[in-house]
MARLUMDO-200957 format. One record per atom (N, C-alpha, C, CB): x, y, z. Coordinates in steps of 0.1 Angstrom, whole numbers, plus 5000, padded with zeros to 4 digits. Glycine has a CB too. Example, Ala and Ser with C-alpha at 12.3 -4.5 7.8 and 13.67 -1.06 7.14 Angstrom:
<nodes>
513249435078
512349555078
513249675078
511349555090
512849785071
513749895071
512950005079
514149945057
</nodes>
This chain:
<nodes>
046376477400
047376477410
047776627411
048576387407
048276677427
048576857428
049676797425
048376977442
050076917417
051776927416
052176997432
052477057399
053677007433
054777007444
055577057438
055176887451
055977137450
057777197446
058377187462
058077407438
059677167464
060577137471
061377267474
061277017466
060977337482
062277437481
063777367483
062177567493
064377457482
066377377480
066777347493
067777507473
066077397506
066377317514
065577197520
066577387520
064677167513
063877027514
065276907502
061677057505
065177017490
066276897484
067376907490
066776907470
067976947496
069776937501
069076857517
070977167503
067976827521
067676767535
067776617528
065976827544
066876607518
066976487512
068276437506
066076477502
068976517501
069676467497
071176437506
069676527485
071076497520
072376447533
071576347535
072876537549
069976287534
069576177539
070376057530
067976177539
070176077517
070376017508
072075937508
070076127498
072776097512
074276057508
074675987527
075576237501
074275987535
074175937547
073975807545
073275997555
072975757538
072575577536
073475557528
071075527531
073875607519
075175567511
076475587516
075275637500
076675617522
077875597528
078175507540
078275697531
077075517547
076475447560
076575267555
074375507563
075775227549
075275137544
075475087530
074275147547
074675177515
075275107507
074275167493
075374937511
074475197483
074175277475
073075187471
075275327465
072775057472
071274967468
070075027477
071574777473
070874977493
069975057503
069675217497
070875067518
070175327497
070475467490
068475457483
072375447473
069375377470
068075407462
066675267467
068575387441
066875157472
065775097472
064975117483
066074987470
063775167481
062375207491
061975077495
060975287484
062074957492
060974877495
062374827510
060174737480
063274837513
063674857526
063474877536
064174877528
061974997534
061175037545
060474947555
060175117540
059874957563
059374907571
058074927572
059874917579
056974847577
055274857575
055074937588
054274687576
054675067594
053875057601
052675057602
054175087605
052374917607
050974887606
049774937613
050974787607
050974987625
050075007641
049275177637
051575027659
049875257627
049475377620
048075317609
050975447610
048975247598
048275237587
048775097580
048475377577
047974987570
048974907570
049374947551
048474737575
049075067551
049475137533
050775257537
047575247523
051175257552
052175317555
054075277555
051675337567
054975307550
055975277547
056975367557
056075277533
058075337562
059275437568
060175347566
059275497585
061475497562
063175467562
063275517570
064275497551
063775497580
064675557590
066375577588
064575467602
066675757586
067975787583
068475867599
068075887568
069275807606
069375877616
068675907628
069575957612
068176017629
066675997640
065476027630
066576137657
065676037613
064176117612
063775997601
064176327605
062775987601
061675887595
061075937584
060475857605
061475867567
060775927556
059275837556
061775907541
058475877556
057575787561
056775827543
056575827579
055975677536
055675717522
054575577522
057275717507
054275597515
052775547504
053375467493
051875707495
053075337490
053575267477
052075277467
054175077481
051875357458
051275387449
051075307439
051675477447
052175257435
052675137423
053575067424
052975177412
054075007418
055774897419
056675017416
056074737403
056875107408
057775207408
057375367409
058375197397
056075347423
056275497422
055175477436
055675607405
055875587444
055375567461
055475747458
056775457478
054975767474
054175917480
054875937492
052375907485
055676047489
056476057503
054976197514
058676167497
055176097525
054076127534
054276227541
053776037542
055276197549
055976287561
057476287561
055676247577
058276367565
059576367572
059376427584
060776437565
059676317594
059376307608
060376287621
058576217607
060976357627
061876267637
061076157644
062376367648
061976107653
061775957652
060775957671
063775857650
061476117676
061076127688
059276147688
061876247696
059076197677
057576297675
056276197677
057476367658
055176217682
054076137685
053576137666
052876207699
053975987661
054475967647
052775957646
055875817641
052075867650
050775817647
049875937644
050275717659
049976047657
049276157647
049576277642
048276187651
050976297644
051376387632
050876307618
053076417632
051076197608
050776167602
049476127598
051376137602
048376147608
047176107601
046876277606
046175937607
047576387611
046876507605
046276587596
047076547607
</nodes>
């Protein structure tokens, strides 16, 4: 597997997504991914949360460990930014 690094503004983007569904909704929602939604019409191994207008779109890898794909707004032609 490549390793990744996040510069600090990828973490502080994730993490207003983060504190947004927690406050929004509810600190279960917050941490639980399998709340995502299939899109199938992409891929049917494709996952999205939608926080606001932008779309964490991820990969379920295992029972406790998924692939974050894209962060995408919600306006963007999603199907192939993500299979670029």
């Amino acid at each position: 597997m490549a390793n990744y690094f996040l510069t600090y503004k990828a973490v502080e983007d994730l993490s207003e997504i983060w504190d947004y569904s927690f406050e929004t909704w509810s600190e279960y929602q917050a941490d639980n991914h399998d709340l995502g939604k299939n899109y199938k019409e992409i891929s049917s191994e494709i996952y999205g949360y939608k926080s606001g207008e932008h779309i964490v779109f991820y990969r379920k890898l295992s029972e406790k460990t998924i692939e974050i794909v894209r962060f995408l707004h919600s306006k963007m032609d999603l199907k192939s930014r993500i299979l670029e």
